[in-house]
N, CA, C and O of each residue as an XYZ file, in Angstrom:
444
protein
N      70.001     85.893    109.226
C      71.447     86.018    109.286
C      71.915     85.480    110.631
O      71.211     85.615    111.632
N      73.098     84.873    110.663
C      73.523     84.167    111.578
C      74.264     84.861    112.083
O      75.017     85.117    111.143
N      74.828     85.665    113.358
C      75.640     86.135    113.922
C      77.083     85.361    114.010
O      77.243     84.223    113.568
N      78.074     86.106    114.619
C      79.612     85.700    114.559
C      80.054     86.348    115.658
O      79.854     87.547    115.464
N      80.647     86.137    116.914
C      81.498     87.052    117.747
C      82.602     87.534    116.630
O      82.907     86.984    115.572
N      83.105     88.758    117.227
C      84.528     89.197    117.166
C      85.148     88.536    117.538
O      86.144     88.628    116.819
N      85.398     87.488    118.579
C      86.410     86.882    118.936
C      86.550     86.072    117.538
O      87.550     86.268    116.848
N      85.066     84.725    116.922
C      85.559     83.778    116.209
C      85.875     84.495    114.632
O      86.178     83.729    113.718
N      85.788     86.013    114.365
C      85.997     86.728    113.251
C      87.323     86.335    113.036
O      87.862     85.732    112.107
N      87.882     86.969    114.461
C      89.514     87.213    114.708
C      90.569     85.985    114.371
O      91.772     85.905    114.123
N      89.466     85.081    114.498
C      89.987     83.320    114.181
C      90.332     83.171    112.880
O      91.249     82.367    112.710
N      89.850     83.735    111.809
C      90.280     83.710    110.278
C      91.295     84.467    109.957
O      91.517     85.662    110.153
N      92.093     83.345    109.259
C      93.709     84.614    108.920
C      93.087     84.687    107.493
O      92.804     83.609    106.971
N      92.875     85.677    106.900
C      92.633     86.415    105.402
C      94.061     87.144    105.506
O      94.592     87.788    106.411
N      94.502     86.751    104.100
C      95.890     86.903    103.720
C      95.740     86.737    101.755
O      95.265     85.921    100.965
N      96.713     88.503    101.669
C      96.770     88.299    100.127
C      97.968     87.062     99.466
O      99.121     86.830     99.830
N      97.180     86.469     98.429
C      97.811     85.225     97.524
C      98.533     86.045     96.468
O      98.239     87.195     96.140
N      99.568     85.259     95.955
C      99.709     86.124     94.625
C      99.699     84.957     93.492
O     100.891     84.735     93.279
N      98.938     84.130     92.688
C      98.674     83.667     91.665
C     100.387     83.103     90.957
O     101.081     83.861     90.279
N     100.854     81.448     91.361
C     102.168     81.970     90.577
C     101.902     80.788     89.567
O     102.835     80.569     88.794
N     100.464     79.759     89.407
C     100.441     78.785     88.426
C      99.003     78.053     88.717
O      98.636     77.648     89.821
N      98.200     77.962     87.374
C      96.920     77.601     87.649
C      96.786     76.522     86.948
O      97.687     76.430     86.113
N      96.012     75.626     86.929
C      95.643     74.624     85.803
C      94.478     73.782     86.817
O      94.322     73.610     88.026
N      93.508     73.228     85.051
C      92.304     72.893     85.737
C      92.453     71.362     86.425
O      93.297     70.504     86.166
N      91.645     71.329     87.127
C      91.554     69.970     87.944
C      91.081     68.331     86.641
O      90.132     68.472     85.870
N      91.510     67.626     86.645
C      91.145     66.858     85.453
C      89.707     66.399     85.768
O      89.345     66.802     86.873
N      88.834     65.707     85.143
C      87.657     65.792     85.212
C      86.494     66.402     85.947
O      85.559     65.773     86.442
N      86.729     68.173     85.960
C      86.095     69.032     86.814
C      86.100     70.253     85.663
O      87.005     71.011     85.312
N      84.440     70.098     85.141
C      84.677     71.428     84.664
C      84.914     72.803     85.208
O      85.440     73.787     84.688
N      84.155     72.529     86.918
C      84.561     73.807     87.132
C      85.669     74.048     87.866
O      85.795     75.210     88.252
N      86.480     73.295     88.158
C      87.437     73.487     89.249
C      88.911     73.741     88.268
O      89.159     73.165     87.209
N      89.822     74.825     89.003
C      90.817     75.455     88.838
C      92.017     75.022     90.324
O      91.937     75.537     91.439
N      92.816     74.205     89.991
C      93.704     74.064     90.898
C      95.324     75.241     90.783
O      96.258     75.239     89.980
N      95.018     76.118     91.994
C      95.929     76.786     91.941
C      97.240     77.107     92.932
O      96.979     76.809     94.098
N      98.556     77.629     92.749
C      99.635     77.306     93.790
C     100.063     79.187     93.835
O     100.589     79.986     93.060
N      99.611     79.217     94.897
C      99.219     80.474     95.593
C     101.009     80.941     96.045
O     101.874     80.136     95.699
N     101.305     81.805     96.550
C     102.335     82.164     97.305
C     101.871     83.156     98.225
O     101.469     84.279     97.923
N     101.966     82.610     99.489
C     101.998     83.610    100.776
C     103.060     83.992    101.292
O     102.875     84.346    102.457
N     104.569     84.126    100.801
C     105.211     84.623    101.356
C     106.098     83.527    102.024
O     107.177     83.759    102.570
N     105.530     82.355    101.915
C     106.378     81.148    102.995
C     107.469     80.193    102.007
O     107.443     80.343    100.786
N     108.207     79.426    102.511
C     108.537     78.859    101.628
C     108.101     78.178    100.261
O     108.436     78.276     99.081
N     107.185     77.437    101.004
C     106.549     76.517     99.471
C     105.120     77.246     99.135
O     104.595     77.902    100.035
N     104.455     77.139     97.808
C     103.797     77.548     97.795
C     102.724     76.364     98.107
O     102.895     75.150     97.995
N     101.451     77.147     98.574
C     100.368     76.313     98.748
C      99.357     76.386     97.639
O      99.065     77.350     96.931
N      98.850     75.068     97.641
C      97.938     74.819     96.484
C      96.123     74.842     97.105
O      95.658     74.226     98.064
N      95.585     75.565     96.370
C      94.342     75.995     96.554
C      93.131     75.528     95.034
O      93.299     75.788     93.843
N      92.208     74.937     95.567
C      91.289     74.677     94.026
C      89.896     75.554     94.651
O      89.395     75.609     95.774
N      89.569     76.170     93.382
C      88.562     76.785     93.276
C      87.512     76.568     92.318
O      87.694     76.137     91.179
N      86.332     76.905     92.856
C      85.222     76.420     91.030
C      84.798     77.741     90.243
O      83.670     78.232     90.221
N      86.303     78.359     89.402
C      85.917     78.966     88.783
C      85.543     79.295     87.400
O      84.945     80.174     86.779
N      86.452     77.692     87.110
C      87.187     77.698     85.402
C      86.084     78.082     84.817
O      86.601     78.501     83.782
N      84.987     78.262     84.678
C      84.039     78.619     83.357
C      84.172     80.026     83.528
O      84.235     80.457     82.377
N      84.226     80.696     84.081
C      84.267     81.826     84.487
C      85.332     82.744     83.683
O      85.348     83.946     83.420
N      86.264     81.613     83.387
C      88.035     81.997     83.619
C      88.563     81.081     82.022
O      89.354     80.166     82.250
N      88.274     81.233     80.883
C      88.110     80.324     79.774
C      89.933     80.409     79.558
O      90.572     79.370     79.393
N      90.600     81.754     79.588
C      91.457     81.261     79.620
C      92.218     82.077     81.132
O      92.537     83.221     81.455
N      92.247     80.843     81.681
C      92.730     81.051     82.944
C      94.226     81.152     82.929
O      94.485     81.476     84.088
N      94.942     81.092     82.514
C      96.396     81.359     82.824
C      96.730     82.882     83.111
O      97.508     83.438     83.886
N      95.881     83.297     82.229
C      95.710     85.172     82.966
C      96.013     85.521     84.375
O      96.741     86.407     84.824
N      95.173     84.480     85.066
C      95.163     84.688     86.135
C      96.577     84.512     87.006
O      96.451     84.468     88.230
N      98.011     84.403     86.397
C      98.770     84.103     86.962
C      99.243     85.530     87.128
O      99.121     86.294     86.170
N      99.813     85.985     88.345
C     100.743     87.462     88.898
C      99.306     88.013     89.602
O      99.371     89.201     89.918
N      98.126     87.404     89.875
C      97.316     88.647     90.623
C      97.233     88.146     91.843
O      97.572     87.058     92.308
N      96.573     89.392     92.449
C      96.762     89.445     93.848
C      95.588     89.315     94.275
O      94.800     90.241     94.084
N      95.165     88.127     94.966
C      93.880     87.752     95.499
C      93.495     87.533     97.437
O      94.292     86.872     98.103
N      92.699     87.932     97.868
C      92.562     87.588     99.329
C      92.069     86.327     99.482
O      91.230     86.023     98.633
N      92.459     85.069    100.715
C      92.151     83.813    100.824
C      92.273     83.712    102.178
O      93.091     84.271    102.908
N      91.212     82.797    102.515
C      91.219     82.787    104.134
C      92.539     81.218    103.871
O      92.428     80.366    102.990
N      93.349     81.267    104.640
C      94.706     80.096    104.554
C      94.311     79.273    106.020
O      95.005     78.261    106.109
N      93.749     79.375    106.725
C      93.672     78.789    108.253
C      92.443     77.416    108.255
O      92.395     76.556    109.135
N      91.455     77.494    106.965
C      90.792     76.504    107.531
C      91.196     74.946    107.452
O      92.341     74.626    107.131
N      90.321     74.099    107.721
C      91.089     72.785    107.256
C      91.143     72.307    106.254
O      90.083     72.169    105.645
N      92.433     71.834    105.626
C      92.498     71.094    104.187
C      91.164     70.278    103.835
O      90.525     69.529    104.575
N      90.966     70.562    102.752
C      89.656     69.579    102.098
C      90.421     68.997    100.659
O      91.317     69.618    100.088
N      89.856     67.642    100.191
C      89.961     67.619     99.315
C      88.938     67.157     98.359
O      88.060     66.342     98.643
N      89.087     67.682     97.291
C      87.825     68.238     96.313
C      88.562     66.907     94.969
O      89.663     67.089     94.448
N      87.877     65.959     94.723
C      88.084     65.750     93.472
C      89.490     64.609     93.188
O      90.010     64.123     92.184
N      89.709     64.532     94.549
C      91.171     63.907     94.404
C      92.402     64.914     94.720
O      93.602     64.676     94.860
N      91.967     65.634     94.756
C      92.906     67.411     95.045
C      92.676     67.669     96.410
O      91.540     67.734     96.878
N      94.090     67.877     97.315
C      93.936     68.863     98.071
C      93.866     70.304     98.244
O      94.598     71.065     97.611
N      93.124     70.638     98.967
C      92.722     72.842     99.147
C      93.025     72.995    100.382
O      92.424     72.537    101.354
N      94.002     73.670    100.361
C      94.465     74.370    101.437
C      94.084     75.658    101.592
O      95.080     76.321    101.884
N      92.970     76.418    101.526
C      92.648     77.403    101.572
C      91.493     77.709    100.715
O      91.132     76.939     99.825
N      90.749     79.127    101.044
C      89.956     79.055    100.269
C      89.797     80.779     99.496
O      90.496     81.637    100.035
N      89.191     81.091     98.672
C      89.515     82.151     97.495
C      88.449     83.041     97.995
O      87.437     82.466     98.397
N      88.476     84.445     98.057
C      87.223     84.950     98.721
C      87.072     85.882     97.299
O      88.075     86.314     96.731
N      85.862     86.105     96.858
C      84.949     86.423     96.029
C      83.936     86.962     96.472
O      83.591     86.988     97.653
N      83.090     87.683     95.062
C      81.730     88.151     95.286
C      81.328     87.659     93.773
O      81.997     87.348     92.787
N      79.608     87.749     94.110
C      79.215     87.575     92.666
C      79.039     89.165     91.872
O      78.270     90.009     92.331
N      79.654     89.342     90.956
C      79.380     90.485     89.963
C      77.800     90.569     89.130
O      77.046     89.690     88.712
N      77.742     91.846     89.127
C      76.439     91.624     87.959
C      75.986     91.146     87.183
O      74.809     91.052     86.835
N      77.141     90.673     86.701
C      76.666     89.296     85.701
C      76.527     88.137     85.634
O      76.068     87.566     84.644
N      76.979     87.463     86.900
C      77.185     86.517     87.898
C      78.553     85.984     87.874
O      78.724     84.995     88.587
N      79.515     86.396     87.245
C      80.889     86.183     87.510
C      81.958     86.687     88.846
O      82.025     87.837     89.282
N      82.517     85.846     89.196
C      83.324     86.055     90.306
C      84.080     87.376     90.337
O      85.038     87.727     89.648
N      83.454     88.002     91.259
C      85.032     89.390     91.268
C      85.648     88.952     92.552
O      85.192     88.543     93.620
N      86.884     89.186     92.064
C      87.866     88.696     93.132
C      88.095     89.936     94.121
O      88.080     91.055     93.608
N      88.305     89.825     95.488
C      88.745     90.785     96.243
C      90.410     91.166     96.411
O      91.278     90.382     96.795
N      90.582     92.450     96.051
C      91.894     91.805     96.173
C      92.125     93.306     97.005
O      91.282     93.969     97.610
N      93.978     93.651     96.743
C      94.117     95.066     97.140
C      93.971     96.023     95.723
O      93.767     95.831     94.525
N      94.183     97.063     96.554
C      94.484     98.139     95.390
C      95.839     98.239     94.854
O      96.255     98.307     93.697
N      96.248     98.233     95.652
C      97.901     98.021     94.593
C      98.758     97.142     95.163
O      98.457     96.559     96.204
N      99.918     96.955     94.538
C     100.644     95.372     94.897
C     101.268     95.502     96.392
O     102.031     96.361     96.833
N     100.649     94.278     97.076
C     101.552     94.184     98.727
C     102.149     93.081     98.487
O     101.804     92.490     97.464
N     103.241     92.461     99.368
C     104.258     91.538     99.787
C     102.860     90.547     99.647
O     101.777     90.800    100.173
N     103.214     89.206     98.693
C     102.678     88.040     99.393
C     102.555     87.466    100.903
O     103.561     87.376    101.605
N     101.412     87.124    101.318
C     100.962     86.606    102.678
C     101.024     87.761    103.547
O     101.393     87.491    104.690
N     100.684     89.334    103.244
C      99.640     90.018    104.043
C      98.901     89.901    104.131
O      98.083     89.546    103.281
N      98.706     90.204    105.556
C      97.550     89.976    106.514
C      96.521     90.886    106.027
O      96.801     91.894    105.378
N      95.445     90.573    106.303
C      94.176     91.649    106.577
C      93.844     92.243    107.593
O      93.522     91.611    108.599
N      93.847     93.518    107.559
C      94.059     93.888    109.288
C      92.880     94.799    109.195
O      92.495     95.415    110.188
């Protein structure tokens, strides 16, 4: 295991998303391009590789997910990601999403 100061922890803004429109990336089975809302004006668009996971993914629109928003844009596929989706693997090997327990304001912080 690789260590981390507290200081470069403190460097990641983790902030809840709230899901307001998903659709898959075109020739990517696994990728899900999604437009997040943090609370700011526009929403930001985020792709993730979850779609198999997620058969019908439009579900996924109104939830509340944690995303680190600070690293640098990548783009995946022809798509830009502005952020990235924080997860665990479940027992079955499907993504559980981290989220809160009950609904906060888009683009809270993690404190």
């Amino acid at each position: 295991m690789e260590y981390v100061s507290y200081d470069e922890f403190k460097k990641m803004d983790i902030r809840v998303g709230t899901i307001r429109a998903v659709e898959p990336v075109e020739g990517a089975d696994k990728l899900l391009k999604c437009q997040i809302d943090f609370g700011e004006p526009e929403l930001r668009q985020i792709v993730s590789g979850i779609r198999e996971f997620f058969p019908e993914y439009e579900k996924l629109v109104g939830k509340q997910v944690l995303y680190i928003i600070n690293l640098e844009p990548r783009t995946i596929r022809g798509v830009e990601s502005r952020g990235m989706l924080l997860a665990v693997d479940g027992l079955d090997g499907a993504p559980v999403f981290l989220a809160p327990e009950a609904a906060v304001a888009p683009g809270a912080p993690v404190c």
